[in-house]
Phi, psi and omega in degrees: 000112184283167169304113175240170170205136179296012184193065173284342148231049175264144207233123178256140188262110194283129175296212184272295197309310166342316216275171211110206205272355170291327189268335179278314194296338160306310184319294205300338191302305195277339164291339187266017189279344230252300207263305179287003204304356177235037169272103179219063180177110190224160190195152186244142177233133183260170196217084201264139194283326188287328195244350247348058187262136159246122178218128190312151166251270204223151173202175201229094197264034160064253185244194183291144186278119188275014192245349201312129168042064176237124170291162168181141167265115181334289182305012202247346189273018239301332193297321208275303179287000182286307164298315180308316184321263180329309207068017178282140174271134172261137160248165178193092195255032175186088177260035189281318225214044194251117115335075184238169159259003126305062176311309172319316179299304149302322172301341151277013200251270233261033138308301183266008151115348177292131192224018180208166221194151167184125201231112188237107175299146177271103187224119184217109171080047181047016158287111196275157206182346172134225131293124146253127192256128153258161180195112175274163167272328162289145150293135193012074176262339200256081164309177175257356157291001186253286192304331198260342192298314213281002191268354153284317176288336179299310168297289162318319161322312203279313171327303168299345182259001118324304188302315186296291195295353178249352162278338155304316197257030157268324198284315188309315236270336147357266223294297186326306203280349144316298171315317179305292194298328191269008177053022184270136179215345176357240154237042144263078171265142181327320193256010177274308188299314169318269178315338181261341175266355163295296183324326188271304173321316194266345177266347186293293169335311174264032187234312197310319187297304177310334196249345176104017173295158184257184168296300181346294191288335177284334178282325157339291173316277215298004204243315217266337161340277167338334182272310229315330178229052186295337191257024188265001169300338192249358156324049216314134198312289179341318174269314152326304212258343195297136198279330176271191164291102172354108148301156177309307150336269186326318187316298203303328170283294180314316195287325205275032174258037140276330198272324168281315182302344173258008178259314188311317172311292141001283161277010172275317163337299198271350184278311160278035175015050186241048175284331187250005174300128160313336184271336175333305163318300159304315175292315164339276215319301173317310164329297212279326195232042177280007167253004154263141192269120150323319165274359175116352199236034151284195177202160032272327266213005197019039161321128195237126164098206165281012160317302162272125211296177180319285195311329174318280176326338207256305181285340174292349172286300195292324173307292195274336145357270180307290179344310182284311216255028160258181197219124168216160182272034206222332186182168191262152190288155176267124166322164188279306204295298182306337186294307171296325179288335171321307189292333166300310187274059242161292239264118203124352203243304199249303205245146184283156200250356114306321145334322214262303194297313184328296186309315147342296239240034195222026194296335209261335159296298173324286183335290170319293154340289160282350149323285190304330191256049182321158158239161196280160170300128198260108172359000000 
């Protein structure tokens, strides 16, 4: 698996929602220029270990950024997993005439004008977490009196993007041990949440560039996906678990773990005092509105169009998806190809229909996916 991205020339316009350490990470960009002017270019890249995936977050850019919503499997990287390993620092002050084993990677470097480089792995408490990149437009900007200036910003960078991303997972493992105590166990079984927030992560990706969305925010989606039905903890077993079809009473019942889920968001906000976090908002949304329909006829709040938000539209797909194409003791899993058609004859009505396509254009990624996230054979 090679570097691939969904906007290689696409130039993303950042909302409100984008600000969070992508904004902090500006600040700090524009404050070191005093000391720093041929630093013009600083990015974070994170790393998840269950896929052995490196994927862009957040930068502070210059000229155009070349990497916006770009994926790449670390071993495919060998100079970059070689720093994971290792913990070693890179210079590369001529990336013209750089030997690497990622041409591509360089070649969007100095496309865009970048033409020197340093690169500081992200680690903490031996925990590997990702990149930090500077990239000078000059050649053997990165000296070693540069390189030693720059190892306090390196470390606050990497710090706050450790803070940023453990605050994410502080927010699951909540939740997870809710979930535990509270027996919902239904059919969000662990490799359903895996795979439907993949899901969400690959339509988000190709989406982002079109709505002005950032890495930040797909990444936000891909960690807060998994909660979407956080508020099914407040269910009664009887009505969770009943093997038929809901009476309407019941139903009525069953529709309000949207309405508990947004009060539970609410007091994990204020029990973590992640009231004023900029990412919050992605999560609100996931919450409240993967059970609403582009045409108006989901709930609670029967929200129509773009009423309902992007992350709603993006994960009620990847949700009801995962759902079809599974083994529930309830029914045999739906082929991709019937999953899809579903989502098709659906789609402006139930699914947004970009949403719908992405997924269409995306089989040989579903396949990995569901490889990689198998689910075990049910008794």
């Amino acid at each position: 698996m090679g570097i691939t991205s969904a906007s290689d020339s696409t130039k993303v316009a950042y909302r409100p929602i984008q600000q969070g350490l992508a904004e902090r990470l500006m600040c700090l960009h524009d404050e070191m220029k005093r000391d720093f002017d041929g630093v013009n270019r600083i990015a974070v890249a994170i790393y998840e270990q269950k896929t052995d995936i490196l994927r862009s977050f957040v930068h502070s850019s210059e000229s155009d950024n070349p990497f916006d919503h770009t994926v790449a499997r670390l071993a495919d990287l060998k100079s970059l997993a070689e720093l994971a390993r290792t913990g070693a620092r890179r210079v590369i002050n001529d990336l013209t005439d750089h030997v690497s084993s990622a041409p591509a990677h360089r070649r969007r470097l100095t496309g865009a004008g970048y033409l020197s480089s340093y690169t500081v792995p992200i680690f903490h408490k031996g925990v590997f977490y990702g990149f930090v990149f500077f990239n000078s437009f000059r050649k053997g900007y990165f000296t070693g009196p540069v390189v030693r200036g720059l190892k306090a910003i390196a470390e606050v960078v990497s710090l706050q993007t450790i803070m940023e991303l453990d605050a994410i997972r502080m927010i699951q493992a909540a939740v997870k041990t809710v979930r535990q105590i509270s027996r919902v166990r239904d059919e969000e079984t662990g490799t359903h949440l895996e795979r439907m927030s993949r899901y969400t992560r690959l339509i988000a990706l190709r989406l982002a560039p079109r709505k002005g969305m950032s890495d930040e925010w797909v990444e936000f989606l891909f960690q807060f996906s998994p909660l979407h039905d956080v508020g099914k903890i407040a269910v009664p077993d009887q009505i969770l678990f009943k093997p038929g079809r809901l009476t309407t009473e019941e139903f009525e019942i069953m529709k309000s773990h949207v309405g508990r889920g947004n009060e539970i968001v609410q007091v994990m906000a204020e029990t973590f005092r992640l009231t004023q976090a900029p990412y919050l908002r992605v999560l609100r949304n996931v919450v409240a509105h993967h059970h609403e329909a582009v045409d108006g006829s989901g709930y609670p709040a029967g929200l129509a169009g773009d009423e309902v938000s992007l992350e709603g539209r993006i994960v009620a797909v990847a949700d009801v998806f995962d759902a079809l194409t599974s083994t529930r003791p309830y029914k045999k899993p739906w082929s991709v190809e019937d999953a899809l058609g579903f989502l098709t004859e659906q789609s402006g009505k139930k699914f947004d229909p970009e949403a719908v396509e992405v997924l269409k254009q995306s089989r040989s990624a579903i396949a990995d996916i569901q490889r990689q996230f198998a689910e075990a054979p049910l008794d």
